[in-house]
Structures are given as C-alpha cells and as structure tokens.
N, C-alpha and C positions, 0 to 999 in steps of 0.2 A: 488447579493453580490457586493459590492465594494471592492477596493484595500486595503482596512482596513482590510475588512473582509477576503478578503484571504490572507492576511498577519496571521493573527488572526488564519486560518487555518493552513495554512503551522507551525506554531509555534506547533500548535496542532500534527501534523502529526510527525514533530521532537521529542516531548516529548514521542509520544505512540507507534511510529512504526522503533523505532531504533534495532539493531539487538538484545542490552540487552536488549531493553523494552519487546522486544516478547519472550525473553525464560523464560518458566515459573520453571525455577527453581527446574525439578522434574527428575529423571529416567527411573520413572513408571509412572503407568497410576493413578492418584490422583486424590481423591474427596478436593475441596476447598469450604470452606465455606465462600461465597460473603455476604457483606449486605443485598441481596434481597434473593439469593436459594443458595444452595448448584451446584456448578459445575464440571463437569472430566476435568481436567487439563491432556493433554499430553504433553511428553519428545520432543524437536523439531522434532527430527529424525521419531516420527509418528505424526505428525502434518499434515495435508491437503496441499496443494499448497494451495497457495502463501506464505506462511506461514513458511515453515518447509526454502524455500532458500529464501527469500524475505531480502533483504541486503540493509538498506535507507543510501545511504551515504547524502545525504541533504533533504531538501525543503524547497523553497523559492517562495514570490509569485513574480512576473513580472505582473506589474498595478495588472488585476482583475484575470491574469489566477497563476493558482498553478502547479507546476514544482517540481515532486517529482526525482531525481535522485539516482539510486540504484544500486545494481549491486547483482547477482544472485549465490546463493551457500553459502557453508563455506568461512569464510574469509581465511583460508587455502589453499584451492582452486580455489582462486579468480585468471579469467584467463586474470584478466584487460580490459572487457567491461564494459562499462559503458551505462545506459537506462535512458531515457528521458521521463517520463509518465505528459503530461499533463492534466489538467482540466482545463475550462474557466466557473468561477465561476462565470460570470454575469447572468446569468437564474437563479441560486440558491436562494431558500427563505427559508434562514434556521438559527433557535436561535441558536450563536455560542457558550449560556450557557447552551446546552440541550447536556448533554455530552451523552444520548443515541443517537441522531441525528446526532452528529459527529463520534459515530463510526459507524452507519449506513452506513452515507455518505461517510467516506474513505475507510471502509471494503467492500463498496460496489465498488467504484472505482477498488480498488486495486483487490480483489477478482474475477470481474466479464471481467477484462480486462487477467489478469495473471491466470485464473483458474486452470490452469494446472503445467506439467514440461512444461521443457524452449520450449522444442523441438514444445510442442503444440501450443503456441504463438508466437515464436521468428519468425516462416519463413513469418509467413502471418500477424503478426500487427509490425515487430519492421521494422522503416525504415533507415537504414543504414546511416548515415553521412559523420563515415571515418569508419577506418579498429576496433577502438574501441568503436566507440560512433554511439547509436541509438536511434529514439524516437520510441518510441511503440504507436501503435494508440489505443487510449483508447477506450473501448465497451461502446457504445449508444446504448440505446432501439430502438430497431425496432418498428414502430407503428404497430396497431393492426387493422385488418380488419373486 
C-alpha cells in the first residue's frame, strides 16, 4: 500500500471506528436485519474487548504507516492516556473498495492487538513515552512451523 492508500485507510478507520460509530444503539441484546443476514446486535456494555472501551480519538496516516490514536474506557472515565497503535501499510495488498476487506483488516488489527481489558495488553505491548502517552505494539503473526 502507499501513502495514498493509508491515507485512504486512516479516513476509513475515522468514519467506522469512532466511539458513536460503534454503539449500536440498542439496551438489549437485538436481532438487526443487515442487507446480507440477519445479525445480534449488543448494548456496549456486553460487547467483547476491544470494542465495549475501544475510544478513537484520531487516525491519520504518516507516508505509508497508519497511526490510530485512542484512548480506553467511557469518555467519562477517561483518566487522560492516550495510545499510539500503529500499522505499516506497505506489505499490504488490499481493494480499499472491498468494504468486507477493510473491516477484516482493521478489526483484525485492532481486535488481535487489544483483545482484551486494558490490564491484558497495556503491561506487556503499550511502550510508555511520557506519564500519558503510549504506543502499543501491535500483534504480528507468529509463522508457523
């Protein structure tokens, strides 16, 4: 991917993973009916990590890498850290009109890095900057033997 293309993303990641974009607007646990299937829609509050605190304050890309900045919990809550997740987009071959393939790829990013509560990731992938600001080292596949 070039710096087009994760511009292109980052735009994408802003539009679909901001805190309003992820609440789906229910109490309960709701059947939605998608263009393609019917789906269960959960209330944040039982939503899965990364999901239920997952807080995008931006993304933007820098040349070819994408730079999601977030911050973790209710905006309520929010104890003023701030996390730095990147990706370097140049290995990537991906239609950035294939809207199934972009949520693959940043659900997969963001999901497989963050899979937990904070406590599960923060000690061992986020690296400390200052007293508020951390980059989280994002999960790579391990190869296989």
């Amino acid at each position: 991917m070039d710096a087009e293309g994760a511009s292109q993303l980052a735009e994408y990641v802003r539009q679909n993973y901001s805190w309003e974009a992820l609440d789906p607007k229910v109490d309960e646990p709701t059947v939605v009916n998608w263009d393609t299937s019917p789906s269960l829609t959960l209330p944040r509050d039982q939503m899965f990590e990364p999901y239920r605190s997952f807080r995008l304050i931006d993304a933007a890309a820098v040349g070819t890498t994408l730079i999601i900045s977030f911050a973790w919990g209710k905006p309520e809550d929010d104890d003023g850290n701030v996390y730095l997740l990147p990706l370097d987009t140049r290995p990537l071959m991906i239609d950035l009109t294939d809207e199934s393939a972009l949520i693959t790829l940043v659900s997969h990013h963001i999901e497989f890095t963050l899979g937990g509560p904070r406590e599960s990731w923060e000690p061992k992938q986020a690296i400390k900057i200052s007293d508020r600001l951390s980059v989280v080292r994002p999960w790579t596949p391990t190869p296989s033997n």
